[in-house]
C-alpha positions as CSV (number, residue, x, y, z in Angstrom):
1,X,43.4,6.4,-4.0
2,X,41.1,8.4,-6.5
3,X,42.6,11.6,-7.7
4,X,39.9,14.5,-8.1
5,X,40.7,17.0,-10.8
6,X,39.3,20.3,-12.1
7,X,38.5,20.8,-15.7
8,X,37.2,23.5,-17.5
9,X,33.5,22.3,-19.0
10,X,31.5,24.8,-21.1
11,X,33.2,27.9,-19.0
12,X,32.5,26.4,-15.6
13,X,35.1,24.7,-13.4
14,X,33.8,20.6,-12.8
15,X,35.5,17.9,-10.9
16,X,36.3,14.3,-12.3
17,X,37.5,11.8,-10.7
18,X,40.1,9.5,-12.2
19,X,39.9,6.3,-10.7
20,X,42.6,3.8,-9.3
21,X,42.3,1.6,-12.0
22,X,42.3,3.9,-15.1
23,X,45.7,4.4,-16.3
24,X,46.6,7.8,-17.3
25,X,46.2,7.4,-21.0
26,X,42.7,5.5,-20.8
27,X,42.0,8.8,-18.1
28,X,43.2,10.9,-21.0
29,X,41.0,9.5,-23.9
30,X,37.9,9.7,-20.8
31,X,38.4,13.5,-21.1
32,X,39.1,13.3,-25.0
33,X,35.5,12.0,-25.2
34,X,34.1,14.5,-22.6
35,X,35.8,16.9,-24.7
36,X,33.7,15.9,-27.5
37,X,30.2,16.1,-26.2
38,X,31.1,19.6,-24.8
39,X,31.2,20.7,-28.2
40,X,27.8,19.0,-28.5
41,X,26.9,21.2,-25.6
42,X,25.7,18.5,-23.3
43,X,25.2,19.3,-20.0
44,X,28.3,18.7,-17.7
45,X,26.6,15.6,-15.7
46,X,25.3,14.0,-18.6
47,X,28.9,13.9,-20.3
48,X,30.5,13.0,-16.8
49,X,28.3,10.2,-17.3
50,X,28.1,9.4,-21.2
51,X,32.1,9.4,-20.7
52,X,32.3,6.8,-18.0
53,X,30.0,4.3,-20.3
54,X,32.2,4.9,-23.2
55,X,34.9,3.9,-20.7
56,X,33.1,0.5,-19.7
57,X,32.0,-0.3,-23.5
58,X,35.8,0.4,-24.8
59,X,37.9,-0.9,-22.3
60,X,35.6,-3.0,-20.0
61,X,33.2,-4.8,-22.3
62,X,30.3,-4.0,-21.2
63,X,27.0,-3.8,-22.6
64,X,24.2,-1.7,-22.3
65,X,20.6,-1.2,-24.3
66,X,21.5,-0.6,-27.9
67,X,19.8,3.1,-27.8
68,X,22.7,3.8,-25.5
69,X,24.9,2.6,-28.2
70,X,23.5,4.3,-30.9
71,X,22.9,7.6,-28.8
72,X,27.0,7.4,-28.2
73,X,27.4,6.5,-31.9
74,X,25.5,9.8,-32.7
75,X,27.3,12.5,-30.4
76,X,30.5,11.1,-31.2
77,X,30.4,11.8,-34.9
């Protein structure tokens, strides 16, 4: 089963959901990167988001247009 958890996001309380499959310390590194584009000030849902793509790119493989890439590249400087 999912587990839902609160996080504090740019002084706001958000949910995120870590999923059956994401071991705690690939979960961790999710929040890590979420982390990261917070102090970018991106908008909560657009770093929920972002995060879950870095996810699939590092640890699933997957691909996606290269402006994604390079947009990721970029805010994780």
């Amino acid at each position: 089963m999912d587990n839902e958890i609160e996080i504090t996001y740019l002084n706001n309380m958000e949910k995120i959901i870590q999923y059956n499959c994401e071991s705690n310390k690939r979960f961790n590194k999710r929040i890590e990167i979420i982390k990261i584009l917070e102090k970018k000030n991106i908008k909560w849902k657009e770093a929920n988001k972002l995060g879950k793509i870095w996810y699939n790119i590092t640890y699933n493989k997957c691909k996606y247009n290269p402006k994604l890439y390079k947009l990721l590249n970029n805010l994780l400087k």
